[in-house]
N, C-alpha and C positions, 0 to 999 in steps of 0.2 A: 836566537833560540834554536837548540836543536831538537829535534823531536825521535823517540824510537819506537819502532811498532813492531811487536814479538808476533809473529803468524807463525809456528812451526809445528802446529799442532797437526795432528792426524785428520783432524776434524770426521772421527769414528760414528759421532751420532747422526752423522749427516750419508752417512755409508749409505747406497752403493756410489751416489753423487761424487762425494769424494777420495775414491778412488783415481778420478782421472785428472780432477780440478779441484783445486787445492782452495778449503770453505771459503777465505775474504773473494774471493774470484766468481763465486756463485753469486747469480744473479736475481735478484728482488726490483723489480717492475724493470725489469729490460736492462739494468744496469749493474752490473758488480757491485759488492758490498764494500771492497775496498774502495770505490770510483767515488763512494760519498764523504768516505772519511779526506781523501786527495781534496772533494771540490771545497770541506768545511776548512783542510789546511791554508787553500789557496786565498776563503776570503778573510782570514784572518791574517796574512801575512807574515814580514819576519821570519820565515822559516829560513836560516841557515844550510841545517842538511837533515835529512830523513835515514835514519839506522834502522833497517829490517832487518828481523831475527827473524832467520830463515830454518827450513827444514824440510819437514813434508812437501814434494814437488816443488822443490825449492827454483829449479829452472824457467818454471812455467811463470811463478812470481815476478823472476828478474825480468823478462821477456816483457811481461806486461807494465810494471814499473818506467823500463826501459821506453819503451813504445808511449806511454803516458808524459815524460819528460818535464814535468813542471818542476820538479825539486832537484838538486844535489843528492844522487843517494849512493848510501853506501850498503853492501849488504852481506852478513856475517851468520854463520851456519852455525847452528844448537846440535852437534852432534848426539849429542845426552839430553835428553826431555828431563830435566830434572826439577824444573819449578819456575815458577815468575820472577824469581829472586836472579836463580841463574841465567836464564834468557837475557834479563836487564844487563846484567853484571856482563855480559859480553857486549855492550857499546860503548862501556867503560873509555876504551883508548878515545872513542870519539865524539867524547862528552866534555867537553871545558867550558861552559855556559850554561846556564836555565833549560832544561830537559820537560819537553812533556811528553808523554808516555799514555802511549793508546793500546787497548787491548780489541781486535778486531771482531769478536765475536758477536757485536751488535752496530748499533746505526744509533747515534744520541742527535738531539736537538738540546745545543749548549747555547752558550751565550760564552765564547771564548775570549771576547774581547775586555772582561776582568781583569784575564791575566795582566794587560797593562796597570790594571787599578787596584792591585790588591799589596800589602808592604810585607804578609805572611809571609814564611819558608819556604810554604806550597797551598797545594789547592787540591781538595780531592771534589771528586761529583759523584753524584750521590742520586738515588731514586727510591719516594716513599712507597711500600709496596704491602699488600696485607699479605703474603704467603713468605712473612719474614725469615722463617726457619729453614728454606731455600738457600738463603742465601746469607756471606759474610754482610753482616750490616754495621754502619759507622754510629758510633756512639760522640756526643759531642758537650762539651761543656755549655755554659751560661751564653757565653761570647761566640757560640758557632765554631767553634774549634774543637777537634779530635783530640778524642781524650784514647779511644783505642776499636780496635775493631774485634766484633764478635763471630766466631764462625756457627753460621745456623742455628742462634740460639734458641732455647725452647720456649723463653718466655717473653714478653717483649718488650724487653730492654732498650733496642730500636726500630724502628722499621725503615730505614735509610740503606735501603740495596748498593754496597760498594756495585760500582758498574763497569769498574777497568778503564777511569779516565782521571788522569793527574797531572799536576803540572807543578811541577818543584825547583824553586830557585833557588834554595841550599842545597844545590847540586853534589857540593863535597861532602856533606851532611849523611847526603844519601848512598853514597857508594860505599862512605863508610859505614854506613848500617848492614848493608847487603852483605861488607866482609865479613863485618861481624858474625852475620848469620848465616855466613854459609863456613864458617868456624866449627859451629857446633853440628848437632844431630840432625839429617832430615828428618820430616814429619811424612811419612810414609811416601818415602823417596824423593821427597819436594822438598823445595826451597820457598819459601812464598816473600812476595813483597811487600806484603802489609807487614810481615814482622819487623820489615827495616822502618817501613815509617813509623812502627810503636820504638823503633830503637831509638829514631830521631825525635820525638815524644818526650824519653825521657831522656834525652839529651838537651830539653829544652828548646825544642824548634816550635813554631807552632803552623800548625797544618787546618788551614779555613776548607770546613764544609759547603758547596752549596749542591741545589737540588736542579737535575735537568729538567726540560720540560718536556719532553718526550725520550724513550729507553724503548727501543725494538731490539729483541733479540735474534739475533739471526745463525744461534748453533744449534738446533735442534729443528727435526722437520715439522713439526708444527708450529713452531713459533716462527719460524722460517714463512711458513705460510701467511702466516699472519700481520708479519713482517709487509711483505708483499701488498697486504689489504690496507694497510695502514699510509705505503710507501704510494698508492695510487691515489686514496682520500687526498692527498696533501697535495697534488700536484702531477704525479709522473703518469696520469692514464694518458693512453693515447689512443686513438681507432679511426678509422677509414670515415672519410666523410660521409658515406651510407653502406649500410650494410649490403651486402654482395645478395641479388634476387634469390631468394628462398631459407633466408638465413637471422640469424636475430640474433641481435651484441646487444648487451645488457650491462650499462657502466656499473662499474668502473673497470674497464681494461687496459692492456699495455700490447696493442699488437704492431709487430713490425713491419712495413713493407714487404713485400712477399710472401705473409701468412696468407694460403687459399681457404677460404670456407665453402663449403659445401653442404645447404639442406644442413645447420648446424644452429645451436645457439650454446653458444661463450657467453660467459659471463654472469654473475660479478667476478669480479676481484682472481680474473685471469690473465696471464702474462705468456706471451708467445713472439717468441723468436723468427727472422725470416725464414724462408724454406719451409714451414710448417704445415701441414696437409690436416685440415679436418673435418669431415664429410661425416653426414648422417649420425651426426653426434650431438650430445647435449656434457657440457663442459663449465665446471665453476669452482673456485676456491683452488686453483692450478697455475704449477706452473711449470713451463715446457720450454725446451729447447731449441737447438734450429733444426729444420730440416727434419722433424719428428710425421709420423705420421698416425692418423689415430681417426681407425673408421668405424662405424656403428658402435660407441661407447657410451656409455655415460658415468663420467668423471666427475668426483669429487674431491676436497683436501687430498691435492696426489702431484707430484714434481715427477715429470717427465725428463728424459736428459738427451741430448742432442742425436738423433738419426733414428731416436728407438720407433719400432712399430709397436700400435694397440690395437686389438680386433675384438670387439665382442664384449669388451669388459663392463664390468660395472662396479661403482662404490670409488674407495680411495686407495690409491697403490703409490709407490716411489719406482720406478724402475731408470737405471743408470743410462748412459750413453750406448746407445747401438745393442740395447737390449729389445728382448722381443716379448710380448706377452700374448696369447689368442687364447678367447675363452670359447665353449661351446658354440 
């Protein structure tokens, strides 16, 4: 099987963050967001080769990739941002077998070992959601099969949040859908990929829905947060066998070795990088970088990024790597 994972986005809503560090690389309880999709690859096996559609800080990915080493990869540049369709459509030359296709904007809890046991085309995944009109939702017939997808409908036709996870073994099925529609007219500059699998649809393929069990999003800075709170509930907190004299950790955290506390309480559901400095502070719903420092504040829903200083503040801020904030 081979797999292709489009990251060339800007990742804009995640601004100032992503200016330096390209969104799958930003970190949700101490770990990169790519690192989860890599460990979900690694225990389902068979992977072949991994095709990155690259772009945005495209260096920083290969570096990390590279450094990472579990898979075969190859990695191909989306010079033009021009849709899901086109992204795909460039691993073309390096797809001759069953493709699953990950969109890195979130962190899924699947059960990808189906894909052995299903005799469908493909497989999309799916997530029931009530704020449907959000999102492209999958419509599906009697049999759990897609009949077509709806973009942010107003009524609720579905509630099955397409969520950027497929897996298709009428592989030839599908590249010829993508020519097809990238043939015609973008849809305001885009190419998208659900129109190829409505193409492969009605070309007769049939494309099985199922539902994941967990969907974190992780492209927006709230959800990003939230992300985070969910990613330590499950497992990833970590913290010092006691807290440092004068200071109070309040689970669920993620602190690294060589975070100092000082006269401080962290916590809940904060993440802190080593190097971290944070004295005479009270800190929760965050998350921070290495090497940050952050004295007399108090923090809330606020992502910190690697070296910045905080003085004085209070409430929820985002400020980037080696930015500075002092309040009165």
């Amino acid at each position: 099987m081979k797999v292709v994972i489009p990251l060339a986005g800007k990742g804009t809503r995640l601004r100032p963050h992503t200016h330096v560090t390209p969104k799958p690389m930003l970190k949700v309880a101490g770990k990169p967001v790519i690192a989860y999709l890599l460990d979900d690859l690694e225990k389902l096996g068979g992977v072949d080769e991994v095709v990155y559609i690259t772009g945005h800080l495209k260096d920083a990915v290969e570096r990390y990739v590279r450094a990472d080493g579990r898979f075969t990869s190859t990695f191909v540049e989306q010079v033009v941002q021009n849709g899901t369709a086109s992204a795909v459509e460039l691993a073309r030359p390096y797809v001759d077998q069953p493709v699953l296709i990950i969109f890195v904007d979130t962190i899924f809890d699947a059960d990808l070992s189906v894909i052995g046991k299903s005799d469908a085309d493909g497989i999309i995944w799916t997530k029931e959601v009530e704020d449907y009109q959000r999102f492209g939702v999958v419509v599906t017939d009697a049999r759990g099969m897609m009949t077509k997808i709806v973009e942010k409908p107003k009524t609720p036709i579905s509630k099955r949040a397409n969520i950027g996870l497929y897996y298709i073994r009428n592989w030839k099925l599908l590249f010829e859908g993508i020519a097809e529609v990238m043939r015609g007219p973008a849809v305001n500059g885009e190419y998208y990929l659900t129109d190829a699998f409505q193409y492969m649809i009605d070309h007769g393929a049939r494309l099985q829905v199922l539902d994941v069990a967990g969907w974190y999003d992780a492209g927006k800075l709230e959800t990003l947060l939230e992300t985070n709170r969910v990613m330590l509930e499950k497992g990833r907190a970590r913290r010092p066998a006691r807290a440092p004299a004068g200071s109070t950790i309040i689970d669920p955290v993620y602190l690294e070795d060589g975070v100092v506390l000082r006269d401080a309480t962290v916590g809940p559901n904060v993440s802190a990088c080593a190097g971290t400095v944070i004295e005479r502070s009270t800190v929760r719903d965050t998350i921070i970088g290495a090497g940050a420092t952050i004295s007399e504040c108090a923090l809330r829903d606020s992502m910190v990024g690697d070296a910045a200083t905080l003085a004085r503040v209070r409430g929820a801020v985002s400020v980037g790597d080696h930015g500075e904030v002092r309040g009165d």
